[in-house]
PDB file of N, CA, C and O in Angstrom:
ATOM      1  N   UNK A   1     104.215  98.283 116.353  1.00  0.00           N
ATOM      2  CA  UNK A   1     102.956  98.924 116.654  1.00  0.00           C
ATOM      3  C   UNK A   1     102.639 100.032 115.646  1.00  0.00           C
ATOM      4  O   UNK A   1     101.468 100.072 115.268  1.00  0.00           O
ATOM      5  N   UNK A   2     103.351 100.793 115.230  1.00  0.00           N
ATOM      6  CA  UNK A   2     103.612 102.227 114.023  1.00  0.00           C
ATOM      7  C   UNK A   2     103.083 101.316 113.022  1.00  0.00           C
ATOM      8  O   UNK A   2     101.937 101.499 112.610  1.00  0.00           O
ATOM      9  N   UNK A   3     103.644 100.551 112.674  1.00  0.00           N
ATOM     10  CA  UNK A   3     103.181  99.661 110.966  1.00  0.00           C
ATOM     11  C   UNK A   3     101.964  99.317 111.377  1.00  0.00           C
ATOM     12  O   UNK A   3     101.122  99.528 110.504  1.00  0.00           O
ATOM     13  N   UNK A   4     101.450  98.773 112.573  1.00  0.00           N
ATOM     14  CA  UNK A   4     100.051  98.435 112.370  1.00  0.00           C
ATOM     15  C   UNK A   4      98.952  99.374 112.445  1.00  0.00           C
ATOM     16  O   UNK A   4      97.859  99.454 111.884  1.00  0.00           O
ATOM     17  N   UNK A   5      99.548 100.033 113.275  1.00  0.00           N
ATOM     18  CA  UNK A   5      98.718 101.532 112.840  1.00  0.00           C
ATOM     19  C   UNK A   5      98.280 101.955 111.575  1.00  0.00           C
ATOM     20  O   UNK A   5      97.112 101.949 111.186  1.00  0.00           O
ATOM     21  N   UNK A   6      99.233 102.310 110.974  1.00  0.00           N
ATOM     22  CA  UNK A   6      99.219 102.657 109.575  1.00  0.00           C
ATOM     23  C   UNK A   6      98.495 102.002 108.611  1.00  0.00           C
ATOM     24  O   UNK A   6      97.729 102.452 107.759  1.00  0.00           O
ATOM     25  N   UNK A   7      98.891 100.712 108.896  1.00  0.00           N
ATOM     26  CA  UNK A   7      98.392  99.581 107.974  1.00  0.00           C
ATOM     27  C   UNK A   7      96.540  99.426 108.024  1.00  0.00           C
ATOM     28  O   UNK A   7      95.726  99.161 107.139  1.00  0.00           O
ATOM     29  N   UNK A   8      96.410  99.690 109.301  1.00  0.00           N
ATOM     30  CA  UNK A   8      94.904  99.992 109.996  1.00  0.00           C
ATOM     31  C   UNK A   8      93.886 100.707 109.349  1.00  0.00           C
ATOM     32  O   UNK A   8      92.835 100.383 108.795  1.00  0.00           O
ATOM     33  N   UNK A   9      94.803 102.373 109.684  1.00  0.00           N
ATOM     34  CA  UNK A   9      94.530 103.617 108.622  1.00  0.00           C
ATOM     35  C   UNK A   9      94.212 103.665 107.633  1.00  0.00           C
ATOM     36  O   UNK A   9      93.179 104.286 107.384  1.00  0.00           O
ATOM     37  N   UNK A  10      94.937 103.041 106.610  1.00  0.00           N
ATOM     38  CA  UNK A  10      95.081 102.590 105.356  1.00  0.00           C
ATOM     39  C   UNK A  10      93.442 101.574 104.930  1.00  0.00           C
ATOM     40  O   UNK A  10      92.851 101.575 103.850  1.00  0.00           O
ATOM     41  N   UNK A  11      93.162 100.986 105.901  1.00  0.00           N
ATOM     42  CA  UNK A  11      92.206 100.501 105.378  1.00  0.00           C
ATOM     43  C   UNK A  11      91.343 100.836 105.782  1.00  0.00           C
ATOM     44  O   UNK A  11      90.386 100.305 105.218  1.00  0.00           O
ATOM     45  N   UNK A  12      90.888 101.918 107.010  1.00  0.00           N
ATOM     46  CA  UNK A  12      89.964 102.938 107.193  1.00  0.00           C
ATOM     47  C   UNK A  12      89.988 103.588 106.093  1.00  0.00           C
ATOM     48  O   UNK A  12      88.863 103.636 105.595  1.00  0.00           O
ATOM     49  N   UNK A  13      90.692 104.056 105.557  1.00  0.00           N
ATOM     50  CA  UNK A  13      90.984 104.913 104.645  1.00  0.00           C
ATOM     51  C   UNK A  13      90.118 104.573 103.658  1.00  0.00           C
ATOM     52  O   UNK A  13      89.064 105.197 103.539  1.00  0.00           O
ATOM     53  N   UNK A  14      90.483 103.415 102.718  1.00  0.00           N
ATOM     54  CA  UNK A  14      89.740 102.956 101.434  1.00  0.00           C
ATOM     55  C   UNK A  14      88.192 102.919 102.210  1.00  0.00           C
ATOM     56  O   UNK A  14      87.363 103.330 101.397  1.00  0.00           O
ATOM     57  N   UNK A  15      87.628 102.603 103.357  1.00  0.00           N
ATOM     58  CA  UNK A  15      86.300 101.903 103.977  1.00  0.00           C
ATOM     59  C   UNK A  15      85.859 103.496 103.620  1.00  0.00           C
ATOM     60  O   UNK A  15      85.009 103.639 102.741  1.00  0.00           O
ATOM     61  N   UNK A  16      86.287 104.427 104.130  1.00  0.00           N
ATOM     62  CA  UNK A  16      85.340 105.158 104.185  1.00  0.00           C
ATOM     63  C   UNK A  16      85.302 106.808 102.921  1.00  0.00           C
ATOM     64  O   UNK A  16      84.669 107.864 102.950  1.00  0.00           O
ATOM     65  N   UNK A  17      86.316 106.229 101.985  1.00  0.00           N
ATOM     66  CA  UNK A  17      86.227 106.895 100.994  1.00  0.00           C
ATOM     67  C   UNK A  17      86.596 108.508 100.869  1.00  0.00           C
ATOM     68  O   UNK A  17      87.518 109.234 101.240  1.00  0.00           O
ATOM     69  N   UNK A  18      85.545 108.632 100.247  1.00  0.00           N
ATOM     70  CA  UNK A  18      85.295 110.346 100.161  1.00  0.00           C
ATOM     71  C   UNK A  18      84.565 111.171 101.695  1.00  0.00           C
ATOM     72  O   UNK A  18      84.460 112.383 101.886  1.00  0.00           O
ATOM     73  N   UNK A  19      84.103 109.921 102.711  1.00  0.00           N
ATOM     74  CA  UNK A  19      83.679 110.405 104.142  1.00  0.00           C
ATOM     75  C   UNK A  19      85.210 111.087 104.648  1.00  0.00           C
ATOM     76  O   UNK A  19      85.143 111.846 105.615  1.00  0.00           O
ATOM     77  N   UNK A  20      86.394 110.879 104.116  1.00  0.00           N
ATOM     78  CA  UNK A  20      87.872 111.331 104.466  1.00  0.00           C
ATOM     79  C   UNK A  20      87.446 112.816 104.463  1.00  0.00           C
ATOM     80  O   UNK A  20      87.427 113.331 105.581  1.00  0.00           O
ATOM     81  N   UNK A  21      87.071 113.673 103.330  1.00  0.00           N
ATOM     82  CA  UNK A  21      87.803 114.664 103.035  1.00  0.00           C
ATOM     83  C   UNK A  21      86.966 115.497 104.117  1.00  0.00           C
ATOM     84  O   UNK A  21      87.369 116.654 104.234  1.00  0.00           O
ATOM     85  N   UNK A  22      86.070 115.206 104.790  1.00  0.00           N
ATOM     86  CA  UNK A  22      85.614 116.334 106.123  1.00  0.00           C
ATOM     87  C   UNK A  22      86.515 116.748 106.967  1.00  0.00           C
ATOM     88  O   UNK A  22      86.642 117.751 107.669  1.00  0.00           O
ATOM     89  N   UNK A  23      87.659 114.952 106.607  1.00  0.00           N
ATOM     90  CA  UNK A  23      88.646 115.288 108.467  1.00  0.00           C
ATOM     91  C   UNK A  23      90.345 115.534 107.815  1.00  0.00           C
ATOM     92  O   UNK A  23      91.458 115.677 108.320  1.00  0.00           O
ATOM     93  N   UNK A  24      89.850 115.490 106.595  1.00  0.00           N
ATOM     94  CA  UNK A  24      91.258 115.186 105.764  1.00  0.00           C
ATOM     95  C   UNK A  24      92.573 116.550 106.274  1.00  0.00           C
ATOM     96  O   UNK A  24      93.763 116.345 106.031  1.00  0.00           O
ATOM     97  N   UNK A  25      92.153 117.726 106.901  1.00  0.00           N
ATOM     98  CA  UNK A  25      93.003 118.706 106.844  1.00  0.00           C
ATOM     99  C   UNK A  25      93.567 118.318 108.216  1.00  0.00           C
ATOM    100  O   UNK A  25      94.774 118.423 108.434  1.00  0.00           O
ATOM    101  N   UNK A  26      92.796 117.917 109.049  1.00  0.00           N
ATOM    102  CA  UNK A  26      93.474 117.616 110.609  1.00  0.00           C
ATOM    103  C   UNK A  26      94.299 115.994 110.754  1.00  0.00           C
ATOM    104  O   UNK A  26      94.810 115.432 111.722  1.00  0.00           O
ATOM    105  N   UNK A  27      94.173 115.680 109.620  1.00  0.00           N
ATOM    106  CA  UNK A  27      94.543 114.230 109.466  1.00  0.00           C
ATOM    107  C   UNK A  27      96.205 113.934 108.414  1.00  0.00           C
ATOM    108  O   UNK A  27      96.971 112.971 108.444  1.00  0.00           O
ATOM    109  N   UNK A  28      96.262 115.376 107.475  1.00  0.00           N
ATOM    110  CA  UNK A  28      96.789 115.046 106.164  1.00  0.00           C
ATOM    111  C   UNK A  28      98.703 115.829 106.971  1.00  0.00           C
ATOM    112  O   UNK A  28      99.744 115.676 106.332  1.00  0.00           O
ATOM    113  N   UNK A  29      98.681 116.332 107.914  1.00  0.00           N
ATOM    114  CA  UNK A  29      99.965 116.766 108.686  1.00  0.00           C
ATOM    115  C   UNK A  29     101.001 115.693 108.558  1.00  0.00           C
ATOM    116  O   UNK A  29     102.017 115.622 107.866  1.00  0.00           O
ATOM    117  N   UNK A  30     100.212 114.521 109.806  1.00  0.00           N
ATOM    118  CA  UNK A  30     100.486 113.860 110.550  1.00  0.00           C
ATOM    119  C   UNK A  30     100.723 112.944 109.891  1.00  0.00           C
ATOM    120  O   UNK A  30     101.758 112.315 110.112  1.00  0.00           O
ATOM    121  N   UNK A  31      99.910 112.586 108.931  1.00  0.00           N
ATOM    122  CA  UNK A  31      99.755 111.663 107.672  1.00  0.00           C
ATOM    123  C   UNK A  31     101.069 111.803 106.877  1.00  0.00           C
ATOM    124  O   UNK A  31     101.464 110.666 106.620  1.00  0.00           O
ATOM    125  N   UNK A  32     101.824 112.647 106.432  1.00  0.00           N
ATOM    126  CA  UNK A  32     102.903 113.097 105.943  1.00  0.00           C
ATOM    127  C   UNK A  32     104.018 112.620 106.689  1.00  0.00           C
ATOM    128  O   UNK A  32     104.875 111.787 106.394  1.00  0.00           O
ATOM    129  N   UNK A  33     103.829 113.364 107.798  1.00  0.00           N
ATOM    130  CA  UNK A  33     105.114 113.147 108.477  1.00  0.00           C
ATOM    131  C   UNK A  33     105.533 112.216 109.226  1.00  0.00           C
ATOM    132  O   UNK A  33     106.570 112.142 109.886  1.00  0.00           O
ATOM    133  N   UNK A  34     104.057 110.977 109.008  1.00  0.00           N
ATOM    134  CA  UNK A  34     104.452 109.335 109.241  1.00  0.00           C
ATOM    135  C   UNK A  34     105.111 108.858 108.228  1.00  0.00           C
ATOM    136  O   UNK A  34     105.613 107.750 108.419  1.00  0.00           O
ATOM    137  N   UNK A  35     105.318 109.487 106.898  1.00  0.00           N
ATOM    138  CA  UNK A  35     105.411 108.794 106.107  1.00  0.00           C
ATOM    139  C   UNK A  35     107.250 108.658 105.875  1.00  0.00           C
ATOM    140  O   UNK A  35     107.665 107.855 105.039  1.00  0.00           O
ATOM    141  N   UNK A  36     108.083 109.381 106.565  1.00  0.00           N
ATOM    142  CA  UNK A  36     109.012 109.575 106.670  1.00  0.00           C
ATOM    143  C   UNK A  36     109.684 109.184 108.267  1.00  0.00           C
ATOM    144  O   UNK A  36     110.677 109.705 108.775  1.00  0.00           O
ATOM    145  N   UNK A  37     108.796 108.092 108.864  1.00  0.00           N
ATOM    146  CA  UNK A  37     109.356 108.056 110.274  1.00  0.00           C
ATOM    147  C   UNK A  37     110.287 107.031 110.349  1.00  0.00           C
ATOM    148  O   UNK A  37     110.242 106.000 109.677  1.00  0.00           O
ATOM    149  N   UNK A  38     111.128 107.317 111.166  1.00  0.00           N
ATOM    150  CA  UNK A  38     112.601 106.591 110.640  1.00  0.00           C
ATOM    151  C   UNK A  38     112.548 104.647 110.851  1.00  0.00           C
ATOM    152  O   UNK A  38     113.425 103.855 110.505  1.00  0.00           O
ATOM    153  N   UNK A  39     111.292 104.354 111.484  1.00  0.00           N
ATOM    154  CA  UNK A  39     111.416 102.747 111.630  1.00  0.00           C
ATOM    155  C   UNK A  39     110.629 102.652 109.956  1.00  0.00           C
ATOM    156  O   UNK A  39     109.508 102.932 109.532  1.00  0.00           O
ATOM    157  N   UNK A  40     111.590 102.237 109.490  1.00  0.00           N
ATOM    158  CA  UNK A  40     110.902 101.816 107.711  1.00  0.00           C
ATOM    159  C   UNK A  40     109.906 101.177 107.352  1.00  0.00           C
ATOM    160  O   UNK A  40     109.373 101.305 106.250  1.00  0.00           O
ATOM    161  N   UNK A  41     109.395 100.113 108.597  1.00  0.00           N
ATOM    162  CA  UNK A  41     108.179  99.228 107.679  1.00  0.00           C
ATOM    163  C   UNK A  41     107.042 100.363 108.085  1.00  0.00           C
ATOM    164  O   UNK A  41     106.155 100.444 107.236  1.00  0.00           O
ATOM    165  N   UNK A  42     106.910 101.160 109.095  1.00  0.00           N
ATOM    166  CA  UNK A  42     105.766 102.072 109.214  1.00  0.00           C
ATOM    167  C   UNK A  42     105.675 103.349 108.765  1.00  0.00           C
ATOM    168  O   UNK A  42     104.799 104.169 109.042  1.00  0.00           O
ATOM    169  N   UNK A  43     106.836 103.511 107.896  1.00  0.00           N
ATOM    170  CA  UNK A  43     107.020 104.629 106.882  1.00  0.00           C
ATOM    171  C   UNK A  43     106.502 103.999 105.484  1.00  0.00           C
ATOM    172  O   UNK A  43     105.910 104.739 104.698  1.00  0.00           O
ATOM    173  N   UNK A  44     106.730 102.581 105.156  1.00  0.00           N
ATOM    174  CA  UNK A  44     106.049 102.164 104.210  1.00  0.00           C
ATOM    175  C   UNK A  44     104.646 101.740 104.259  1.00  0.00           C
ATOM    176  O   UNK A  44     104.092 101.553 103.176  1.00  0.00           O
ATOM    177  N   UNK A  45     104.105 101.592 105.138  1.00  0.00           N
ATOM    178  CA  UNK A  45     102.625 101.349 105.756  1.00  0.00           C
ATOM    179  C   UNK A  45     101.937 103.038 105.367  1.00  0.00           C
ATOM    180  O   UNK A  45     101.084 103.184 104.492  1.00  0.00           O
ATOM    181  N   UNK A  46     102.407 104.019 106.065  1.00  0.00           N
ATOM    182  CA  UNK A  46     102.003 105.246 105.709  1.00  0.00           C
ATOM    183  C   UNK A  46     102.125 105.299 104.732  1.00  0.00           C
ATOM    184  O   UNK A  46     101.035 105.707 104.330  1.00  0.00           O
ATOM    185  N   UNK A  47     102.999 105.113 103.583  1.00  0.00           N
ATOM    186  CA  UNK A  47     103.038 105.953 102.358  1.00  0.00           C
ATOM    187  C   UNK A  47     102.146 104.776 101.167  1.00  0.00           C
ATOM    188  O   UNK A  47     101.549 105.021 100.118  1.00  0.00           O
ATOM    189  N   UNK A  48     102.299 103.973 101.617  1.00  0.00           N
ATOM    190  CA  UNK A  48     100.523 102.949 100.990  1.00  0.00           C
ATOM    191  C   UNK A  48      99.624 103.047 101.445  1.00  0.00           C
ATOM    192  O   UNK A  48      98.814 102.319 100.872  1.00  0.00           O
ATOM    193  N   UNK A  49      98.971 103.845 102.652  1.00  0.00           N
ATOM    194  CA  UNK A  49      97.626 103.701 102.533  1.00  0.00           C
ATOM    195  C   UNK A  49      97.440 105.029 102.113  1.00  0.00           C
ATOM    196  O   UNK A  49      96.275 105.358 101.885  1.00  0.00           O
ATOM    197  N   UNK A  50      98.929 106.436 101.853  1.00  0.00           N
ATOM    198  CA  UNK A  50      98.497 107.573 101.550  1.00  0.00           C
ATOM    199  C   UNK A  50      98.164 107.098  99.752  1.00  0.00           C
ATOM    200  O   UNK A  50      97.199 107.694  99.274  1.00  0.00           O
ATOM    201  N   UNK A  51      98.665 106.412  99.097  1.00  0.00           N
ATOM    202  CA  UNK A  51      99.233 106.248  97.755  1.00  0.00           C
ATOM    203  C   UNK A  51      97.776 105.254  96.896  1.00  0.00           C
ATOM    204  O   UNK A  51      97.378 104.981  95.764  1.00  0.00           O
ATOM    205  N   UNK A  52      97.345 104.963  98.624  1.00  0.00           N
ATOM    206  CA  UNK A  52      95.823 104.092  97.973  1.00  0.00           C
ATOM    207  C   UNK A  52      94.634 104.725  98.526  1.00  0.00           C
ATOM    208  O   UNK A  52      93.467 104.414  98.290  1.00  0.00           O
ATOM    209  N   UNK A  53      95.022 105.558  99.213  1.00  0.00           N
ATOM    210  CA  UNK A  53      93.680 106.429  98.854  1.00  0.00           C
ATOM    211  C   UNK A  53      93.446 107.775  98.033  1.00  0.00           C
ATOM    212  O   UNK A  53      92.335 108.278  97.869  1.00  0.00           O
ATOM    213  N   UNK A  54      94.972 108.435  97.401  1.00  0.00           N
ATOM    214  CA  UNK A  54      94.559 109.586  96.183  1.00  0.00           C
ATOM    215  C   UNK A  54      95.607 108.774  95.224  1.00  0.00           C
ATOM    216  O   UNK A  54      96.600 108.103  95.508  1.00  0.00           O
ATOM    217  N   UNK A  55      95.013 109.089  94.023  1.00  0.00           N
ATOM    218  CA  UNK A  55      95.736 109.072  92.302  1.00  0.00           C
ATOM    219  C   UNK A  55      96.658 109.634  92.688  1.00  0.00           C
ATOM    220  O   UNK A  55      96.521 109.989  93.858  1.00  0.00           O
ATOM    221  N   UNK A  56      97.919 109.999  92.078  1.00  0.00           N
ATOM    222  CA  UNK A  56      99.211 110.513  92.064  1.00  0.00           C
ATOM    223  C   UNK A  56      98.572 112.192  91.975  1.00  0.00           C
ATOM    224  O   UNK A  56      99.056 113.042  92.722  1.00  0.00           O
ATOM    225  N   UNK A  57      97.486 112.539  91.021  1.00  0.00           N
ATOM    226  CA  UNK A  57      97.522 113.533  90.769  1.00  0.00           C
ATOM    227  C   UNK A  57      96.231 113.779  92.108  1.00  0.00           C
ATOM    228  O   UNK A  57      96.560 114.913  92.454  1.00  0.00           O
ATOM    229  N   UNK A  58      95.272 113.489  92.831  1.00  0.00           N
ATOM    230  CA  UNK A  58      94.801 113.748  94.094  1.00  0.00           C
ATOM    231  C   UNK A  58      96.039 114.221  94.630  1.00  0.00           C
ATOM    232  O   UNK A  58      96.338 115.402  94.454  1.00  0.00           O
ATOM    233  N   UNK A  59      97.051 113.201  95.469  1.00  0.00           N
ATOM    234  CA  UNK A  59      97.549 113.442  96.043  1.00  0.00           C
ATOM    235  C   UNK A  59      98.347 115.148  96.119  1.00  0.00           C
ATOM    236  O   UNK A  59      98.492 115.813  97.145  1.00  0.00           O
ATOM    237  N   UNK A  60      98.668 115.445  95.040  1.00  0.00           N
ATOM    238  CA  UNK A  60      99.432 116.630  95.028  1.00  0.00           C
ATOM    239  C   UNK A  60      98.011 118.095  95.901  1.00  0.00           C
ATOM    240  O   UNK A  60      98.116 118.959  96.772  1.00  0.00           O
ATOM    241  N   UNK A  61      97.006 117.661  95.103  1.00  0.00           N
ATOM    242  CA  UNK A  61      95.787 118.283  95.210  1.00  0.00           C
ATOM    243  C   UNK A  61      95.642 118.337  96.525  1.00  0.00           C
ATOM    244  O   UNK A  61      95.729 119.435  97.074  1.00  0.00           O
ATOM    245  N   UNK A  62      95.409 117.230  97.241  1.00  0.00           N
ATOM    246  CA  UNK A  62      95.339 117.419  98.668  1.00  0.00           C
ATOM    247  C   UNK A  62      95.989 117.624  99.734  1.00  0.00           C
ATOM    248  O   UNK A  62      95.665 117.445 100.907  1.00  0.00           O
ATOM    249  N   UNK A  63      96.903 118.002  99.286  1.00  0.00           N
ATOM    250  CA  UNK A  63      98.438 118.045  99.942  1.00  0.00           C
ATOM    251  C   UNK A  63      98.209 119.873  99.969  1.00  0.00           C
ATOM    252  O   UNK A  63      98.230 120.597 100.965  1.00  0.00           O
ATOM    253  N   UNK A  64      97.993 120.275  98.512  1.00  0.00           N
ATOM    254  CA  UNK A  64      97.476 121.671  98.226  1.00  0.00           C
ATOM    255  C   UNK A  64      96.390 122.253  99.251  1.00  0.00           C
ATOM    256  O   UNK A  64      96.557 123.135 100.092  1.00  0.00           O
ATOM    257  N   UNK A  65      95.362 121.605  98.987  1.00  0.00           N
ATOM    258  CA  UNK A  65      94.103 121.969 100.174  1.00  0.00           C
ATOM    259  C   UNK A  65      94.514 122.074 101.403  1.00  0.00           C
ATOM    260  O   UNK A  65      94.052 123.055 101.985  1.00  0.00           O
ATOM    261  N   UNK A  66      95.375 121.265 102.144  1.00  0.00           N
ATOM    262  CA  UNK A  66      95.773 121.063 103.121  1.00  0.00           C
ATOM    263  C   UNK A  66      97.278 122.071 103.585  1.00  0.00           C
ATOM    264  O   UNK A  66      98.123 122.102 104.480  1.00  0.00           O
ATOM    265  N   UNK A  67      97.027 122.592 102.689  1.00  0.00           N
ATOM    266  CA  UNK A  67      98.667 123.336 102.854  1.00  0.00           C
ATOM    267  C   UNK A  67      99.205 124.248 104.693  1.00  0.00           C
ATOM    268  O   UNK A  67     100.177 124.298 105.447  1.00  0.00           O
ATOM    269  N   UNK A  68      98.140 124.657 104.614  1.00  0.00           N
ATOM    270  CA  UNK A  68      98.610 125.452 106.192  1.00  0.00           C
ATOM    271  C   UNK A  68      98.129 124.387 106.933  1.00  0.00           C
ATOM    272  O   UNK A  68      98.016 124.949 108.022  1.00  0.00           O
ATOM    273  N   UNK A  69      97.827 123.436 107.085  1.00  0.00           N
ATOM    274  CA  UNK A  69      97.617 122.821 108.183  1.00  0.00           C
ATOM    275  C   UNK A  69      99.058 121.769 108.167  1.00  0.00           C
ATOM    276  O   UNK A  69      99.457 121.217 109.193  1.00  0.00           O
ATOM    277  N   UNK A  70      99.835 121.593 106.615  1.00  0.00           N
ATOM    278  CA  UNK A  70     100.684 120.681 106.373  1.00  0.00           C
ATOM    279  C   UNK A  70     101.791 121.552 107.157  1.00  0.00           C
ATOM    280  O   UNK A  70     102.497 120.960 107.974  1.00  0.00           O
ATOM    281  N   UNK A  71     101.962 122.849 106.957  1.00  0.00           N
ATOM    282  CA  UNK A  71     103.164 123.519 106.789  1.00  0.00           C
ATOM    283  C   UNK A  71     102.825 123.953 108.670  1.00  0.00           C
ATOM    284  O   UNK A  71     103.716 124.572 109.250  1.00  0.00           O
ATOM    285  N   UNK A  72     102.037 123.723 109.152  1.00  0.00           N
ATOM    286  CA  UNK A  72     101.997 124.099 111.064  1.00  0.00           C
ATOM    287  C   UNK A  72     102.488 122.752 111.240  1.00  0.00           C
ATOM    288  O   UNK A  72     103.655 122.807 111.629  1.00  0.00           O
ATOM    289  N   UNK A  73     102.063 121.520 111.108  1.00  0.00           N
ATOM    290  CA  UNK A  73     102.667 120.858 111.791  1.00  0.00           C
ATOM    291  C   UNK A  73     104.049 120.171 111.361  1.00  0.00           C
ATOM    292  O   UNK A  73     104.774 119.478 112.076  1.00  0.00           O
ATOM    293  N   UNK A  74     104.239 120.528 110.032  1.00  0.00           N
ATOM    294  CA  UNK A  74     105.796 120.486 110.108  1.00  0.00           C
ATOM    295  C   UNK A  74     107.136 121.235 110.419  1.00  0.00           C
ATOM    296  O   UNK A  74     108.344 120.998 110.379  1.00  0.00           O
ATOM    297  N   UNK A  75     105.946 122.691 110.889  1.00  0.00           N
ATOM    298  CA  UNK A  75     106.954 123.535 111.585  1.00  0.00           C
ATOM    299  C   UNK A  75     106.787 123.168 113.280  1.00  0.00           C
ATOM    300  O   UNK A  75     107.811 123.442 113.905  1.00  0.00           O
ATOM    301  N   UNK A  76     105.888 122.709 113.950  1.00  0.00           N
ATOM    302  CA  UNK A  76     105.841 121.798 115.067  1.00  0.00           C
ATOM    303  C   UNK A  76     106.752 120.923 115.140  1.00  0.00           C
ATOM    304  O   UNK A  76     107.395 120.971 116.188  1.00  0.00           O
ATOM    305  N   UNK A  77     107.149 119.867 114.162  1.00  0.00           N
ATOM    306  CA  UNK A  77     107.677 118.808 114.045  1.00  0.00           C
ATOM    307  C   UNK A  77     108.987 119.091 114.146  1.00  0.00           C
ATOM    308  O   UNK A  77     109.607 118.409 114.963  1.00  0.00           O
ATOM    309  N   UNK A  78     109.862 120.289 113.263  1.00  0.00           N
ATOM    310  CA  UNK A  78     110.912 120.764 113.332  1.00  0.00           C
ATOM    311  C   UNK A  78     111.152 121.582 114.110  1.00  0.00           C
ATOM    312  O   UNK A  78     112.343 121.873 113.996  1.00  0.00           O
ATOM    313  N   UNK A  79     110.280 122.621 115.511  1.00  0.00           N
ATOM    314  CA  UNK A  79     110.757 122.675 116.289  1.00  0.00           C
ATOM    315  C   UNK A  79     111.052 121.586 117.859  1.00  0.00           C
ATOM    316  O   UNK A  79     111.781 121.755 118.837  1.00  0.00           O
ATOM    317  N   UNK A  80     110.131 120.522 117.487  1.00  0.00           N
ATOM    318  CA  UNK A  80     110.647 119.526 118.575  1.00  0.00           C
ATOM    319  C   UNK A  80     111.901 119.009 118.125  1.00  0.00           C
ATOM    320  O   UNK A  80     112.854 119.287 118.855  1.00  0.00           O
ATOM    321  N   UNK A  81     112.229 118.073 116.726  1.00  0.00           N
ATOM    322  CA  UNK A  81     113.369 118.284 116.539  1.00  0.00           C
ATOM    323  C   UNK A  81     114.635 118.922 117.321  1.00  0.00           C
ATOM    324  O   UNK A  81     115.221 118.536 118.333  1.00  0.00           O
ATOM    325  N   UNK A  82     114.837 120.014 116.502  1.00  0.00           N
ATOM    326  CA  UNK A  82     115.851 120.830 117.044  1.00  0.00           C
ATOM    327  C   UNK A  82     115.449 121.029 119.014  1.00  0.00           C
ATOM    328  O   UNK A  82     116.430 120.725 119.692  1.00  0.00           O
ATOM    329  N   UNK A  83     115.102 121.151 119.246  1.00  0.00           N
ATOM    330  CA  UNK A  83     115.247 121.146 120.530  1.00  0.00           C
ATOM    331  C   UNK A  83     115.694 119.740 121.332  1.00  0.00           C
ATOM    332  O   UNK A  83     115.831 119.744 122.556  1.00  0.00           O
TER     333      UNK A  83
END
């Protein structure tokens, strides 16, 4: 179900382009930290539709823009973790 999600995303993604970057900061967290989720084919689903919708050099960029919204929910993420 995770891979098809992703895989889904991914092609929302390309459909609606540059309409992304309105929702891109509430989207780009979660987006990350699928991309590392431990069932592998939906960690590779995430990290292709992140990899096909910015250039190598977007990506860093929007990762940048997105920075406090990246760095709350991966401090969310690591306190469910540990607990």
């Amino acid at each position: 179900m995770r891979e098809a999600t992703h895989k889904a995303f991914g092609q929302l993604v390309n459909r609606v382009g540059r309409g992304l970057a309105h929702h891109l900061r509430s989207l780009m967290g979660p987006w990350l930290v699928a991309q590392c989720d431990s069932y592998a084919p939906a960690a590779s689903a995430a990290v292709a539709a992140f990899q096909s919708a910015f250039s190598p050099v977007k990506q860093r960029e929007a990762i940048a823009f997105c920075r406090v919204e990246v760095m709350d929910v991966s401090y969310a993420y690591l306190c469910i973790c540990v607990l």
